[in-house]
MIROTOR-890340 format. One record per residue: x, y, z of N, C-alpha, C in turn. Coordinates in steps of 0.05 Angstrom, whole numbers, padded with zeros to 5 digits, always signed. Example, Ala and Ser with C-alpha at 12.3 -4.5 7.8 and 13.67 -1.06 7.14 Angstrom:
2
+00264-00114+00156+00246-00090+00156+00264-00066+00156;+00257-00045+00142+00273-00021+00143+00258+00001+00157;
This chain:
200
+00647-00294-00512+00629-00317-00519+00606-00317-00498;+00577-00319-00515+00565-00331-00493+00559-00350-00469;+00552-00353-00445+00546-00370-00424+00525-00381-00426;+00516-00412-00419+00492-00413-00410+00480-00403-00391;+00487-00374-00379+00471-00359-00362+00466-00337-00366;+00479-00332-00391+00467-00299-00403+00448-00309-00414;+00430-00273-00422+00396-00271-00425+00399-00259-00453;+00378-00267-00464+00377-00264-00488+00341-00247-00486;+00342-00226-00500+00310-00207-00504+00299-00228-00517;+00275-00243-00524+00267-00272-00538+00248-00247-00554;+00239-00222-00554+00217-00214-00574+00192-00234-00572;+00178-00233-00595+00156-00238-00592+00151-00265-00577;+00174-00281-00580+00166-00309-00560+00147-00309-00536;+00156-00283-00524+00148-00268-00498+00112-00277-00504;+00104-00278-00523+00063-00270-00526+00060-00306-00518;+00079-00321-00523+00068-00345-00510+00066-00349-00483;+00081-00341-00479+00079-00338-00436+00062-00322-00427;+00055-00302-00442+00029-00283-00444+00010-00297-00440;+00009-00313-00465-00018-00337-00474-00019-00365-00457;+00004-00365-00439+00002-00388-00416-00005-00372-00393;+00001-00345-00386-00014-00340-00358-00042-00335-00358;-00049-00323-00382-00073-00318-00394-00093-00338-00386;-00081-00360-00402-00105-00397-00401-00101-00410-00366;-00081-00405-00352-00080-00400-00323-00108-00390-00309;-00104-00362-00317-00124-00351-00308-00158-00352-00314;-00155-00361-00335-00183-00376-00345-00182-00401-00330;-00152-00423-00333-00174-00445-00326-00170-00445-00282;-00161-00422-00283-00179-00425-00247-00198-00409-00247;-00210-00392-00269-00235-00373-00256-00235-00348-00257;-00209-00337-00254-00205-00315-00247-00207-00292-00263;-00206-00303-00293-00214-00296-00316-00226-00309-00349;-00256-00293-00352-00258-00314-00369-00254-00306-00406;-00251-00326-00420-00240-00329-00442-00259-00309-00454;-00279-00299-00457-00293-00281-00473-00300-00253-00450;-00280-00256-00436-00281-00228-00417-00272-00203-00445;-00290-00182-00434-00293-00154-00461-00265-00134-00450;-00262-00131-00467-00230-00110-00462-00238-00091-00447;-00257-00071-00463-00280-00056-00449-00290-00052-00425;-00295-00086-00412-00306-00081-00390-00290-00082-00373;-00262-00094-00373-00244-00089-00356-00227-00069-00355;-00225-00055-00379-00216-00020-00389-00227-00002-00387;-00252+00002-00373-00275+00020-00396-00255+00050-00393;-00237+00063-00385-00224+00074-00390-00216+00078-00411;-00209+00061-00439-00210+00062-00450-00228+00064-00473;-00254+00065-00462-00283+00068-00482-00282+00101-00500;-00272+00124-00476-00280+00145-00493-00266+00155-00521;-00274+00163-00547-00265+00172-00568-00261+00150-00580;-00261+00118-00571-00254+00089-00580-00266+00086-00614;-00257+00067-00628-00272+00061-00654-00291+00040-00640;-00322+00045-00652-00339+00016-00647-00329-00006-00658;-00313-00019-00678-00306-00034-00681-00291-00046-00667;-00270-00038-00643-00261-00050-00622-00277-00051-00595;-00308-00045-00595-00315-00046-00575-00322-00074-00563;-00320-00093-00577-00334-00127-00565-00317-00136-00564;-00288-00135-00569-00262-00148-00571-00257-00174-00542;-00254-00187-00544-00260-00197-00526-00225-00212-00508;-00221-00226-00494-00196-00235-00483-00184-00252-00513;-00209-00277-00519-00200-00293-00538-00188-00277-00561;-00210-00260-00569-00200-00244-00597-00173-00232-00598;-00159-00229-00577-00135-00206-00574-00119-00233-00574;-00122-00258-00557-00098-00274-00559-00101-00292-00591;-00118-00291-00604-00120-00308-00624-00110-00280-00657;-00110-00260-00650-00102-00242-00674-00133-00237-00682;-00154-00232-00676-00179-00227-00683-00174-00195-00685;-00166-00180-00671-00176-00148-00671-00161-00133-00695;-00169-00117-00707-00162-00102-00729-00139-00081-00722;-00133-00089-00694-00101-00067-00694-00094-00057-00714;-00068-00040-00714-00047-00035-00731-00026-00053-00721;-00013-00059-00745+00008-00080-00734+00035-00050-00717;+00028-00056-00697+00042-00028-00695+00075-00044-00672;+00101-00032-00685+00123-00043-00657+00136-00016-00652;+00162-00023-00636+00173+00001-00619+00191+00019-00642;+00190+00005-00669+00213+00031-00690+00188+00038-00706;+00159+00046-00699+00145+00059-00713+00155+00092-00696;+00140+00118-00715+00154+00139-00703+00129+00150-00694;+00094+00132-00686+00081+00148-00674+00079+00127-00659;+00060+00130-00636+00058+00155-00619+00082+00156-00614;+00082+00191-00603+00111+00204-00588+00113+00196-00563;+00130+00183-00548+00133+00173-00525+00121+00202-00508;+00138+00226-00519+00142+00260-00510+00103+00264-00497;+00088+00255-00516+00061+00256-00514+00052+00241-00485;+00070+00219-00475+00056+00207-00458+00063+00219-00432;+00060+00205-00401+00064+00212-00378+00059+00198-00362;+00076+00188-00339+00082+00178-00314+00097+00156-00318;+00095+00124-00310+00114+00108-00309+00102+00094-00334;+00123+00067-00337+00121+00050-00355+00089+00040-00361;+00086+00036-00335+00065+00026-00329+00030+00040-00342;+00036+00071-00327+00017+00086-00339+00010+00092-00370;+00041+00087-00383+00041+00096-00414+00038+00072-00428;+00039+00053-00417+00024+00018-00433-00014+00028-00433;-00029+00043-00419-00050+00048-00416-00059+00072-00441;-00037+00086-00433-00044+00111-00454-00038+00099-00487;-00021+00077-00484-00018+00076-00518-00034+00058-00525;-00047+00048-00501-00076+00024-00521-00104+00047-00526;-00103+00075-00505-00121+00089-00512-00118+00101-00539;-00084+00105-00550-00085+00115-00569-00095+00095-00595;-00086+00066-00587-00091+00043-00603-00129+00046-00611;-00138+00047-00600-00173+00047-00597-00187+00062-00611;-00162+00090-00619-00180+00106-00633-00168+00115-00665;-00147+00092-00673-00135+00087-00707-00156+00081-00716;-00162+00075-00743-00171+00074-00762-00155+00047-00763;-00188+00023-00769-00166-00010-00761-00160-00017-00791;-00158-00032-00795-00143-00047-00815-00158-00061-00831;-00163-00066-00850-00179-00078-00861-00187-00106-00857;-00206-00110-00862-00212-00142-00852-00208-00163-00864;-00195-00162-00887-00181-00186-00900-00188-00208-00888;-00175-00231-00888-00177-00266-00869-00193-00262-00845;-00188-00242-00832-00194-00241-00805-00180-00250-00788;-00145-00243-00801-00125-00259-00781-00099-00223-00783;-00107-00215-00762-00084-00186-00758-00070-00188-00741;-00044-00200-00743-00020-00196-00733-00015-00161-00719;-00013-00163-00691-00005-00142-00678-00006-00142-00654;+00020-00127-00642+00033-00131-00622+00012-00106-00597;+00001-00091-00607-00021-00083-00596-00045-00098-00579;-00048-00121-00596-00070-00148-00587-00049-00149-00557;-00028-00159-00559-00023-00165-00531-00012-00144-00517;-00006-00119-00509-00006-00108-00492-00036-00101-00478;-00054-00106-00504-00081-00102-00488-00086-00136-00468;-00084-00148-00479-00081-00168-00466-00065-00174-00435;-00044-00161-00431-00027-00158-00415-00044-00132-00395;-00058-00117-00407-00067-00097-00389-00091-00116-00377;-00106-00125-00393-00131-00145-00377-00125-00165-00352;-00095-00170-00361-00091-00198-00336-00088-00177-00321;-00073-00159-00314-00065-00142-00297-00097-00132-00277;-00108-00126-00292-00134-00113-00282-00151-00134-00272;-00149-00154-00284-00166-00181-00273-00153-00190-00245;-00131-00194-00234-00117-00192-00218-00109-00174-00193;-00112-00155-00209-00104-00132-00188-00061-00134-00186;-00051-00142-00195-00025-00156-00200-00004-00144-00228;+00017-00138-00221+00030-00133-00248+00039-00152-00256;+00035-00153-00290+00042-00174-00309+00077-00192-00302;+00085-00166-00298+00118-00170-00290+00115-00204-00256;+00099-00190-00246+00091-00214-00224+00079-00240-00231;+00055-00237-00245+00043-00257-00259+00062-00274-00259;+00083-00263-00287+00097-00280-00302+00121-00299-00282;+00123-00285-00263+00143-00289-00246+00137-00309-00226;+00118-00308-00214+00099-00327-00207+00106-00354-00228;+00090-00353-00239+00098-00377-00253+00122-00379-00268;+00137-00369-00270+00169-00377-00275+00177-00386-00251;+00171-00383-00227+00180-00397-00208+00167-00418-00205;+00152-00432-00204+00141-00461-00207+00142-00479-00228;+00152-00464-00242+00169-00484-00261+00203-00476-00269;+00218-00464-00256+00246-00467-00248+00260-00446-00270;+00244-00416-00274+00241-00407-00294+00252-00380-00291;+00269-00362-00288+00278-00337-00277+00280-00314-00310;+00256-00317-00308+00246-00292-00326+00254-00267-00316;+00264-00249-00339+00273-00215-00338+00265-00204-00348;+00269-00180-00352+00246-00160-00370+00271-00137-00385;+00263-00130-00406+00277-00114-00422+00305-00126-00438;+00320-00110-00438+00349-00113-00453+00362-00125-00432;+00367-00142-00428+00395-00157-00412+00413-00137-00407;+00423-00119-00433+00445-00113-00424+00440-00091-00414;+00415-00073-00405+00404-00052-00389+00417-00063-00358;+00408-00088-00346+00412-00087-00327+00439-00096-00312;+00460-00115-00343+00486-00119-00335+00502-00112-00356;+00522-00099-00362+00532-00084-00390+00542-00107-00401;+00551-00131-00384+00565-00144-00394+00543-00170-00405;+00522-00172-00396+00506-00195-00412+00503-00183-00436;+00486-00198-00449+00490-00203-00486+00471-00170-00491;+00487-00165-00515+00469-00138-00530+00454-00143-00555;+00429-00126-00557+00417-00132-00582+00433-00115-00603;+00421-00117-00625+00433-00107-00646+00407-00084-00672;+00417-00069-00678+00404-00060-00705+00387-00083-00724;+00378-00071-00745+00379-00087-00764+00393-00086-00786;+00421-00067-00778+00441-00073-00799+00464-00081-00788;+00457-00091-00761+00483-00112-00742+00497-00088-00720;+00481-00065-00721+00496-00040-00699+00489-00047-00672;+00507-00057-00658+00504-00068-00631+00490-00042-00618;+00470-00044-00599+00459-00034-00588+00463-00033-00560;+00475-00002-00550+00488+00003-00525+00465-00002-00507;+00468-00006-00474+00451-00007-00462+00432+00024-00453;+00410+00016-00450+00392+00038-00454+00359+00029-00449;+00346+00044-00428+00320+00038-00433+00299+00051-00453;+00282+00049-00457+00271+00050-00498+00245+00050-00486;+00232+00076-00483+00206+00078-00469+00185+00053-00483;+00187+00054-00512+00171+00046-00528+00175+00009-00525;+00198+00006-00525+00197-00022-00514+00199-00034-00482;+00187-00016-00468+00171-00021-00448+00140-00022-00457;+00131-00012-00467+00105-00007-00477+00089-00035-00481;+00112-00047-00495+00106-00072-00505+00114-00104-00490;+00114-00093-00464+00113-00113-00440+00112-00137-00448;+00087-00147-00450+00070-00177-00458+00069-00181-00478;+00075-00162-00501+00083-00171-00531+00110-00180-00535;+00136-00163-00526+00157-00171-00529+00180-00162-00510;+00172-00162-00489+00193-00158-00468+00211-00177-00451;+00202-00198-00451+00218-00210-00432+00239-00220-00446;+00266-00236-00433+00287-00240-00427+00291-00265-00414;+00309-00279-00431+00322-00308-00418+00340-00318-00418;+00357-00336-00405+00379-00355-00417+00361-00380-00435;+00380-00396-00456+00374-00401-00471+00362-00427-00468;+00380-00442-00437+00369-00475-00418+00338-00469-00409;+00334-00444-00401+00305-00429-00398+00285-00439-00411;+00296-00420-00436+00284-00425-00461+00274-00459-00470;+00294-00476-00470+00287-00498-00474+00266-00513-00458;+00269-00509-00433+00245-00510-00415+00225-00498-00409;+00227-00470-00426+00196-00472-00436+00186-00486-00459;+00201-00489-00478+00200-00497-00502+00187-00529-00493;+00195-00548-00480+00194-00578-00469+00161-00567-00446;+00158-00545-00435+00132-00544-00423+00101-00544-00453;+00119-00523-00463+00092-00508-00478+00090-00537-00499;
């Protein structure tokens, strides 16, 4: 049975704590709301589509950019393709993100988990700071002990995710869901949870 002190992976919940360190950092200065992806990436400018070139902080946290709705059980990119740490290959897969063919412009509302790892690379760069800290930072001032990944990666015995046909999933790290840090990585108990839930 579960405890109220095992961690649960929360998935996408994670883009709201994203979207609170984010408005943090706008409202002291440090970053502002129409800061260009671009200009804090330009690394990522070469081979880019012009259509992601003005993308701005707001556009990525509000679903504005024409991503692909892309998550970690798509079968491209090849992790095999990338190189160095977690860290480095969150960089290489927004370069690869930059240069799809976007999505059509329907509503002008595109759901994708792409928007926030680019997002997650901006705080980082605006900062000088990993996101993993950011967040941690402020989980500690409000009584908050955020984790990252699969719970049961780092204790076999906290809670395991599952398939989507209920196949418990052994512990294991999943290059691709590192990738996706600030989209869907973090980890909580569920009293946590509630107090973010009672903050946000």
């Amino acid at each position: 049975a579960a405890e109220p002190t095992d961690h649960f992976r929360i998935g996408s919940i994670t883009k709201t704590i994203t979207g609170i360190v984010a408005k943090q950092l706008v409202d002291s200065g440090v970053l502002k709301a129409d800061a260009r992806l671009f200009d804090l990436l330009p690394e990522l400018m070469p081979d880019s589509r012009k259509v992601y070139r003005d993308l701005t902080l707001m556009d990525l946290l509000a679903f504005r950019a024409r991503f692909l709705p892309w998550t970690y059980t798509d079968s491209v990119p090849d992790p095999a393709l990338f190189t160095g740490d977690a860290d480095a290959q969150r960089l290489q897969l927004m370069q690869w993100a930059v240069r799809q063919t976007p999505v059509p412009k329907g509503n002008g509302f595109h759901f994708s988990n792409l928007s926030y790892v680019a997002v997650g690379l901006m705080l980082e760069r605006a900062t000088g700071r990993s996101f993993r800290e950011l967040v941690q930072q402020w989980g500690r001032a409000h009584g908050i002990d955020f984790r990252f990944g699969a719970p049961n990666v780092a204790d076999s015995l906290d809670t395991w995710g599952h398939t989507v046909d209920g196949t418990p999933e052994a512990p294991a790290a999943d290059p691709k869901l590192e990738w996706l840090l600030a989209a869907g990585g973090i980890s909580m108990s569920l009293p946590e949870h509630a107090a973010l839930a009672r903050i946000q």
